[in-house]
N, CA, C and O atoms as a Tinker XYZ file with bonds, in Angstrom:
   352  protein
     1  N    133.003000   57.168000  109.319000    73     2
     2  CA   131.618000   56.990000  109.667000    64     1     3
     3  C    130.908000   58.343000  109.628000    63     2     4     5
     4  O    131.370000   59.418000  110.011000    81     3
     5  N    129.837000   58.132000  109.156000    73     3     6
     6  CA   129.315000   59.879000  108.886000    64     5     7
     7  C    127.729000   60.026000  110.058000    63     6     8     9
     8  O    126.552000   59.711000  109.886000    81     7
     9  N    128.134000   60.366000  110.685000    73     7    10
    10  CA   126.919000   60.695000  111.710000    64     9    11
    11  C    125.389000   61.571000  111.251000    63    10    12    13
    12  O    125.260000   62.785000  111.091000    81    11
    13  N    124.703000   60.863000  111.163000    73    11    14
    14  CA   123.200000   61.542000  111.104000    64    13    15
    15  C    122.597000   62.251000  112.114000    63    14    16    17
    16  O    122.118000   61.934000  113.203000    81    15
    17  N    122.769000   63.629000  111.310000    73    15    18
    18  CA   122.346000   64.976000  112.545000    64    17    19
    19  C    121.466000   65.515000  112.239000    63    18    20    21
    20  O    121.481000   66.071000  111.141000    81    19
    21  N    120.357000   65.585000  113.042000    73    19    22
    22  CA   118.987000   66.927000  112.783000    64    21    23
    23  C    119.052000   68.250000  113.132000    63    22    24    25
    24  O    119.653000   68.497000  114.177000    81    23
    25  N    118.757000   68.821000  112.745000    73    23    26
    26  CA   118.867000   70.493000  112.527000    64    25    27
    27  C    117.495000   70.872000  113.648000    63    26    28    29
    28  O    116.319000   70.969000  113.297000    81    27
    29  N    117.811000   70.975000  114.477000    73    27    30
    30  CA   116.666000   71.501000  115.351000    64    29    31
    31  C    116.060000   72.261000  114.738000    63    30    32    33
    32  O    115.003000   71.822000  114.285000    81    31
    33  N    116.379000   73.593000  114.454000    73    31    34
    34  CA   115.238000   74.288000  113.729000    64    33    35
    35  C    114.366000   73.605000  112.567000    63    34    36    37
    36  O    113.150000   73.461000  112.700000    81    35
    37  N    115.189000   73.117000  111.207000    73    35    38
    38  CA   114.705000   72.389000  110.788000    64    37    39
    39  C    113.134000   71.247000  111.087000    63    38    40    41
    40  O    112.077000   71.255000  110.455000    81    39
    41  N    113.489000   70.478000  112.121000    73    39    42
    42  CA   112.580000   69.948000  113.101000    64    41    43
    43  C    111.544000   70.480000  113.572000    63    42    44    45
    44  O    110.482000   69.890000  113.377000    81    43
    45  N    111.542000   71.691000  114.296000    73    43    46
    46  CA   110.496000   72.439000  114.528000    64    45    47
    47  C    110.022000   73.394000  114.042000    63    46    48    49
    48  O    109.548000   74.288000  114.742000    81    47
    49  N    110.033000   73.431000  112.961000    73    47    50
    50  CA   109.827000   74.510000  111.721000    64    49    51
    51  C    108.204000   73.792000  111.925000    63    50    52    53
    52  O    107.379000   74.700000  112.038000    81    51
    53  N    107.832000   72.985000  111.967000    73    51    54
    54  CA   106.371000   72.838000  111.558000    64    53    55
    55  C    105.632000   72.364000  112.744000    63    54    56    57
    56  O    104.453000   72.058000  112.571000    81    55
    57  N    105.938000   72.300000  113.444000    73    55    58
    58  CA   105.756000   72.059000  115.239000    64    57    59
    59  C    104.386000   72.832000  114.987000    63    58    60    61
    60  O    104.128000   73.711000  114.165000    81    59
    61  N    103.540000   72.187000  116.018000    73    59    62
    62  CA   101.756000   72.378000  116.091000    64    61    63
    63  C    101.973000   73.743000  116.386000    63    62    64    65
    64  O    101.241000   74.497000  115.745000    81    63
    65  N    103.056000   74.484000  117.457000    73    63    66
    66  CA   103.010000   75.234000  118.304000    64    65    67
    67  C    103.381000   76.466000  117.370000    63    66    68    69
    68  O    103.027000   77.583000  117.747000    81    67
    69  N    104.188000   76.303000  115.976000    73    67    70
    70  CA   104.282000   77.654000  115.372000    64    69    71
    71  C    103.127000   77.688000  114.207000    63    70    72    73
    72  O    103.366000   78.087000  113.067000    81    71
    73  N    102.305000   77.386000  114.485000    73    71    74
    74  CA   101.041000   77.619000  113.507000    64    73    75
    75  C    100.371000   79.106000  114.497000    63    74    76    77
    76  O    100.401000   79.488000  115.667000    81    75
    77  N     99.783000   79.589000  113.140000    73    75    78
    78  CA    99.078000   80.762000  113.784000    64    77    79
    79  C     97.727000   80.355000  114.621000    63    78    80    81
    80  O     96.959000   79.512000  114.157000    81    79
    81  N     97.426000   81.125000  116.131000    73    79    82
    82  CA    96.535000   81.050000  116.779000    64    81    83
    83  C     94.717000   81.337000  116.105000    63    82    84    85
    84  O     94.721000   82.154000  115.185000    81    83
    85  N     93.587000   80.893000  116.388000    73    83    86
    86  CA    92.616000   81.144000  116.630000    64    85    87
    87  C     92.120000   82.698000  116.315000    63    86    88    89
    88  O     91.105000   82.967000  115.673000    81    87
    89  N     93.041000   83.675000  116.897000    73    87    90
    90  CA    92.664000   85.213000  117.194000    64    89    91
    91  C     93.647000   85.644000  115.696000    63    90    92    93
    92  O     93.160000   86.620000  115.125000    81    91
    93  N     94.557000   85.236000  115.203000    73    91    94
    94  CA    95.478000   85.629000  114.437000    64    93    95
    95  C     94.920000   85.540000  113.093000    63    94    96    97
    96  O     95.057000   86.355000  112.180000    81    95
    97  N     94.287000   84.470000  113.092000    73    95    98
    98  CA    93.158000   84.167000  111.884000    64    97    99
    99  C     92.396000   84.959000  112.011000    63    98   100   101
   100  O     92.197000   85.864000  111.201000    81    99
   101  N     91.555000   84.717000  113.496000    73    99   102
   102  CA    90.404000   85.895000  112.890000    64   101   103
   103  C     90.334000   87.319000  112.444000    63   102   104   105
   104  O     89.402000   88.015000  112.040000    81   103
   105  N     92.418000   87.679000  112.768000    73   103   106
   106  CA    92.170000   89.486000  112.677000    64   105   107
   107  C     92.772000   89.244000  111.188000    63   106   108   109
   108  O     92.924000   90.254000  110.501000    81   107
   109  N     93.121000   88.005000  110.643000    73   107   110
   110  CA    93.247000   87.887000  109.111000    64   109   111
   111  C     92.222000   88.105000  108.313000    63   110   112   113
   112  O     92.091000   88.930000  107.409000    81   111
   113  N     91.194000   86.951000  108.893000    73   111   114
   114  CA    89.908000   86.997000  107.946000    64   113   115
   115  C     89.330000   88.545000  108.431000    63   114   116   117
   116  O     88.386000   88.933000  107.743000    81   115
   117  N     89.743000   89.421000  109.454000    73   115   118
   118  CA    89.080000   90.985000  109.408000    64   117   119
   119  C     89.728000   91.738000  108.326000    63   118   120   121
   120  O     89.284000   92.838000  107.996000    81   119
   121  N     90.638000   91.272000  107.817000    73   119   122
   122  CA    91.759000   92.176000  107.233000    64   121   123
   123  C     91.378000   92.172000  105.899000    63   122   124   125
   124  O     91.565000   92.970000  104.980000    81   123
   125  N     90.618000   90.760000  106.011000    73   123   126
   126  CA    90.703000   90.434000  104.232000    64   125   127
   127  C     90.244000   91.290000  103.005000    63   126   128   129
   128  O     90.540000   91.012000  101.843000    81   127
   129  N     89.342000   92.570000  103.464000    73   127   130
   130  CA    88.864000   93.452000  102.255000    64   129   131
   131  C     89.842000   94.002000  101.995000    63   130   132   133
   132  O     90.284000   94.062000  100.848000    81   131
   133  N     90.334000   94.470000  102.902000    73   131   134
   134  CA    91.316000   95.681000  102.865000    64   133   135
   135  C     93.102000   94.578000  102.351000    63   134   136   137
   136  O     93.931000   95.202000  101.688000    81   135
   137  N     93.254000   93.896000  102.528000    73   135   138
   138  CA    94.059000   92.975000  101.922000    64   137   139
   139  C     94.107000   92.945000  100.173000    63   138   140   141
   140  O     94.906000   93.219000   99.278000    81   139
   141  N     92.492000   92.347000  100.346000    73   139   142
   142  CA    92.631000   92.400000   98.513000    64   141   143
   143  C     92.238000   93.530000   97.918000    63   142   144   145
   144  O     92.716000   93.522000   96.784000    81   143
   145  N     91.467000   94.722000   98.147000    73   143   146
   146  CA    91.864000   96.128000   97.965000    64   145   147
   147  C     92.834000   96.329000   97.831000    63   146   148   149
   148  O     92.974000   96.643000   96.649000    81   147
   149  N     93.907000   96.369000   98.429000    73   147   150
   150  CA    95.631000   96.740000   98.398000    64   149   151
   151  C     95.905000   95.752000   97.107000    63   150   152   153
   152  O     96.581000   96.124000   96.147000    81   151
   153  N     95.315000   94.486000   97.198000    73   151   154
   154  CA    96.170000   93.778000   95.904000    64   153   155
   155  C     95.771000   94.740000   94.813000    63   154   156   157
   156  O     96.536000   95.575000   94.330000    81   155
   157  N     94.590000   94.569000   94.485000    73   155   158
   158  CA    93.637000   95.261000   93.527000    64   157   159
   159  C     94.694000   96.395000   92.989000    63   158   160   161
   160  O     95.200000   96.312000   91.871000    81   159
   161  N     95.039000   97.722000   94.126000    73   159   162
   162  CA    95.137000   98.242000   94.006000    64   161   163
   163  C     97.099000   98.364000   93.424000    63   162   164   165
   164  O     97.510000   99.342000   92.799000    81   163
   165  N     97.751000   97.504000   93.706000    73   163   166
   166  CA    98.929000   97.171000   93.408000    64   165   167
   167  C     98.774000   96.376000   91.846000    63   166   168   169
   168  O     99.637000   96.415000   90.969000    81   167
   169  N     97.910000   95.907000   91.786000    73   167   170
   170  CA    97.562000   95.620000   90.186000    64   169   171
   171  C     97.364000   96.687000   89.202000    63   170   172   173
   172  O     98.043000   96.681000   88.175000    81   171
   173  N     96.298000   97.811000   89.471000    73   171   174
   174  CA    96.625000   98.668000   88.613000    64   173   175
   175  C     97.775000   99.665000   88.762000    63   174   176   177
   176  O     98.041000  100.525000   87.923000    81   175
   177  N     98.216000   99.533000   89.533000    73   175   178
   178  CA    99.810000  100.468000   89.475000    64   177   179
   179  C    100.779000   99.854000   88.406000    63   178   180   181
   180  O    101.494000  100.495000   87.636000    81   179
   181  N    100.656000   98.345000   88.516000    73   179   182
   182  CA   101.554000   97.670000   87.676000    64   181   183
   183  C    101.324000   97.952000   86.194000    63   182   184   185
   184  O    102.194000   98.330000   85.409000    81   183
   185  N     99.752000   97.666000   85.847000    73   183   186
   186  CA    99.341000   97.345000   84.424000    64   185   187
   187  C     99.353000   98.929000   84.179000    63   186   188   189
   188  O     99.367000   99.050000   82.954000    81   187
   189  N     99.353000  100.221000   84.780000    73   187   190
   190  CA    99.879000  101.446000   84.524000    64   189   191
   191  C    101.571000  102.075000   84.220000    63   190   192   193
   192  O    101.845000  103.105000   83.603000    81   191
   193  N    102.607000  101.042000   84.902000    73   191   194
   194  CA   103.402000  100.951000   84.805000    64   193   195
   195  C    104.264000  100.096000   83.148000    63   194   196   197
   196  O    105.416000  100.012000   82.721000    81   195
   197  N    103.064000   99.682000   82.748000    73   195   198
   198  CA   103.728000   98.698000   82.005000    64   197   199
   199  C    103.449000   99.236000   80.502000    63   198   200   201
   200  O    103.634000   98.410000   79.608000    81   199
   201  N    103.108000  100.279000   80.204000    73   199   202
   202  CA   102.838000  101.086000   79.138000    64   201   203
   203  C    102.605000  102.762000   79.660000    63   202   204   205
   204  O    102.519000  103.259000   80.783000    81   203
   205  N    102.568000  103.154000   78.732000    73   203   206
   206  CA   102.116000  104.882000   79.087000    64   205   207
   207  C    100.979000  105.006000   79.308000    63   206   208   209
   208  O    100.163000  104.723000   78.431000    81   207
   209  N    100.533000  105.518000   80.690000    73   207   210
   210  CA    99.575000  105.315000   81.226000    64   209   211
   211  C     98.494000  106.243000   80.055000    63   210   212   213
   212  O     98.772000  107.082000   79.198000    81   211
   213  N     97.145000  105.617000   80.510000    73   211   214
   214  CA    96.158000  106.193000   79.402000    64   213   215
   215  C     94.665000  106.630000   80.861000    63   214   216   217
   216  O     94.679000  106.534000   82.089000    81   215
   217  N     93.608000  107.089000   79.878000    73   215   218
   218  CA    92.541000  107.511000   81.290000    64   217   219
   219  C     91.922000  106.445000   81.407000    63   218   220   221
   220  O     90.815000  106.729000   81.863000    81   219
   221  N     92.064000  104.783000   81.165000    73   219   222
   222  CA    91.624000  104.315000   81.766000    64   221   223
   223  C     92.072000  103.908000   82.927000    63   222   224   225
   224  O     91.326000  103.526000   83.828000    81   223
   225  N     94.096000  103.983000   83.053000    73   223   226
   226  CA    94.540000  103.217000   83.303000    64   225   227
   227  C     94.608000  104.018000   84.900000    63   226   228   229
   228  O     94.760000  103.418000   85.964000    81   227
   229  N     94.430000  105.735000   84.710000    73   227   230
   230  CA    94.322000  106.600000   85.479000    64   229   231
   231  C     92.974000  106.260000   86.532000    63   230   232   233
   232  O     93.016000  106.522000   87.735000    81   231
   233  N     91.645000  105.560000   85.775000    73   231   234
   234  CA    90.653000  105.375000   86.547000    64   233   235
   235  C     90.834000  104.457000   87.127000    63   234   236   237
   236  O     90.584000  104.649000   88.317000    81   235
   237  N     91.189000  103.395000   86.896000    73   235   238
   238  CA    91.696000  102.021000   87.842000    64   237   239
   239  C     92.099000  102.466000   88.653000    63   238   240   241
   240  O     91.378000  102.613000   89.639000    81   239
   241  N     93.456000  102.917000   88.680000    73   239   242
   242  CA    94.194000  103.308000   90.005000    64   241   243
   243  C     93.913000  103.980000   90.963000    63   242   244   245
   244  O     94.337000  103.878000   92.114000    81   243
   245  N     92.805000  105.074000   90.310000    73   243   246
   246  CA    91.945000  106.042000   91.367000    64   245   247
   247  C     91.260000  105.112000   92.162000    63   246   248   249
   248  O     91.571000  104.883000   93.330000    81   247
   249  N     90.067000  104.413000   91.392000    73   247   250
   250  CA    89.146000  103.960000   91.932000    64   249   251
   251  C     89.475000  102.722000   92.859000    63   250   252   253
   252  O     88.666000  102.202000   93.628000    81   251
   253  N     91.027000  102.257000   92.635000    73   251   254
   254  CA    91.351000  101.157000   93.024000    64   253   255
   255  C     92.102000  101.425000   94.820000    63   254   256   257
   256  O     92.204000  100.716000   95.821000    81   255
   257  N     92.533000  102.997000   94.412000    73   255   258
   258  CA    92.834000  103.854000   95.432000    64   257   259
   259  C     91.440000  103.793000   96.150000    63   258   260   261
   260  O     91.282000  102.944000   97.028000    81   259
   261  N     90.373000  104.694000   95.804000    73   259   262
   262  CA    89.574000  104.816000   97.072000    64   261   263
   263  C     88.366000  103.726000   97.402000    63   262   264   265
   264  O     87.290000  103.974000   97.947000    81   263
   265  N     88.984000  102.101000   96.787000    73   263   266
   266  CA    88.574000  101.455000   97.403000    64   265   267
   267  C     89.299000  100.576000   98.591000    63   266   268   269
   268  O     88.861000   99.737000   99.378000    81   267
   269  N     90.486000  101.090000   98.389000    73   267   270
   270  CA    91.466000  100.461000   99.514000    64   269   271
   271  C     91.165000  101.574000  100.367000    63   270   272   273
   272  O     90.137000  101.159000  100.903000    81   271
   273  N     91.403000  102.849000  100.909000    73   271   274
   274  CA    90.905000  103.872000  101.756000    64   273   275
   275  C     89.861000  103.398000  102.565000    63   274   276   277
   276  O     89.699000  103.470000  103.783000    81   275
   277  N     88.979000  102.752000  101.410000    73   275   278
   278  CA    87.176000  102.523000  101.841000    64   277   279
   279  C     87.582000  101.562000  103.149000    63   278   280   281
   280  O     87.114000  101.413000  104.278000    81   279
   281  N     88.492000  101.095000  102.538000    73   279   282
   282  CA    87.871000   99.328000  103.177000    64   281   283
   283  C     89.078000   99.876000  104.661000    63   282   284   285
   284  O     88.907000   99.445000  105.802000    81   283
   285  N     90.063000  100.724000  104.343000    73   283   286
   286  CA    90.936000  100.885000  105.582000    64   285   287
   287  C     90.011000  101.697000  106.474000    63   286   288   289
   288  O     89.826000  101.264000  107.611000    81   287
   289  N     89.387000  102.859000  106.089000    73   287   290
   290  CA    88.438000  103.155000  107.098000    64   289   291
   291  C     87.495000  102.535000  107.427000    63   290   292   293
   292  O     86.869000  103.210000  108.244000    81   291
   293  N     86.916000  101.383000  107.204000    73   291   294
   294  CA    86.029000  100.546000  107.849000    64   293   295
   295  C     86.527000   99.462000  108.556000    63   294   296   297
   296  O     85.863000   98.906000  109.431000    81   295
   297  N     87.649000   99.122000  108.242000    73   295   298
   298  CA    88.547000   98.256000  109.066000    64   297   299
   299  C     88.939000   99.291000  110.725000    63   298   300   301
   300  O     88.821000   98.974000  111.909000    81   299
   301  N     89.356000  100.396000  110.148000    73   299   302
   302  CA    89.624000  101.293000  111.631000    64   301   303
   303  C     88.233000  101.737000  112.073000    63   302   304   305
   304  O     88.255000  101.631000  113.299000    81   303
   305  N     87.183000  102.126000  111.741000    73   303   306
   306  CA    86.304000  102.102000  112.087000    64   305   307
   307  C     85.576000  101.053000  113.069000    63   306   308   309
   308  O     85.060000  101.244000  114.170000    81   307
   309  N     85.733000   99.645000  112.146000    73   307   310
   310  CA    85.427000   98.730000  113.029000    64   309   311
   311  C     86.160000   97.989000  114.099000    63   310   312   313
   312  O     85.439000   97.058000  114.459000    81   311
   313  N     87.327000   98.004000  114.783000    73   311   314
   314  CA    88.577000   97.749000  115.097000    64   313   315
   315  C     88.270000   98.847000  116.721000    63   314   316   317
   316  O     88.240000   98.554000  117.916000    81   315
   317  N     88.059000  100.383000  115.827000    73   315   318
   318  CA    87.922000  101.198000  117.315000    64   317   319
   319  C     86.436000  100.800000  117.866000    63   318   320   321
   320  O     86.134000  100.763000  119.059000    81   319
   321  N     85.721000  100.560000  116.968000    73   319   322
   322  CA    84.230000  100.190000  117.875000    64   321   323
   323  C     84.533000   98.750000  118.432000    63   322   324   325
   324  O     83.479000   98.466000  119.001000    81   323
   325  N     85.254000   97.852000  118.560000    73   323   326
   326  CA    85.784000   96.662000  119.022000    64   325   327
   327  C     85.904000   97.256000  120.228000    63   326   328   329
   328  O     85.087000   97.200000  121.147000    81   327
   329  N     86.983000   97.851000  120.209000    73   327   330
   330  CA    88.572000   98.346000  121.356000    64   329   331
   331  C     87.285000   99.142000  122.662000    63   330   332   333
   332  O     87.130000   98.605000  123.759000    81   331
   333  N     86.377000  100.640000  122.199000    73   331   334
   334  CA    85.560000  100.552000  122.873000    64   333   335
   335  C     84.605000  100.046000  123.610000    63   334   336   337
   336  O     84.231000  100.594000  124.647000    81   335
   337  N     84.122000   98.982000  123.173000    73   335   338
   338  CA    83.366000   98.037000  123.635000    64   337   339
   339  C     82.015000   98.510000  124.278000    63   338   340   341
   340  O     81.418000   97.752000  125.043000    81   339
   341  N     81.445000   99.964000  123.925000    73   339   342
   342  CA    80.379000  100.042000  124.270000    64   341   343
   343  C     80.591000  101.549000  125.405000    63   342   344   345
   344  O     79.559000  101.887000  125.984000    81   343
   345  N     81.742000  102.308000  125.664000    73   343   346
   346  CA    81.896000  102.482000  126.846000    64   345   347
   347  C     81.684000  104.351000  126.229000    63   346   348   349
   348  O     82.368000  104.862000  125.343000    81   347
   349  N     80.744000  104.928000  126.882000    73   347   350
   350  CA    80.469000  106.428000  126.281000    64   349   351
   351  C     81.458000  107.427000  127.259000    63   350   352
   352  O     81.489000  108.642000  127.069000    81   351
């Protein structure tokens, strides 16, 4: 006789309770420039990687560089004016 067994984890792998919270989203959707900046910027590393790099391939990556920077200092920028909350 072969007994039918559930895998607890299995089971609660999708449980209401391991979904991400309310606040977890929202510091996602804060993240999101600086998220796809980094992709952006992991894209031209690749398509530089994938031949001998040339000056365009040099300007992508720059520019792809200091638009991820951009968006990380405005993310910390905005993050410490959060955390302060107003307080001089």
């Amino acid at each position: 006789m072969n007994h039918i067994v559930t895998v607890q984890e299995a089971v609660t792998a999708f449980a209401d309770w391991n979904e991400p919270t309310d606040a977890q989203l929202d510091a996602i959707e804060l993240e999101m420039p600086l998220i796809l900046a980094d992709v952006d910027l992991i894209d031209a590393q690749i398509i530089a990687m994938d031949h001998m790099p040339n000056e365009v391939d040099t300007r992508r990556t720059r520019r792809a560089l200091a638009r991820m920077l951009a968006e990380w200092r405005t993310l910390a920028n905005r993050t410490t004016d959060a955390t302060v909350g107003g307080v001089a």
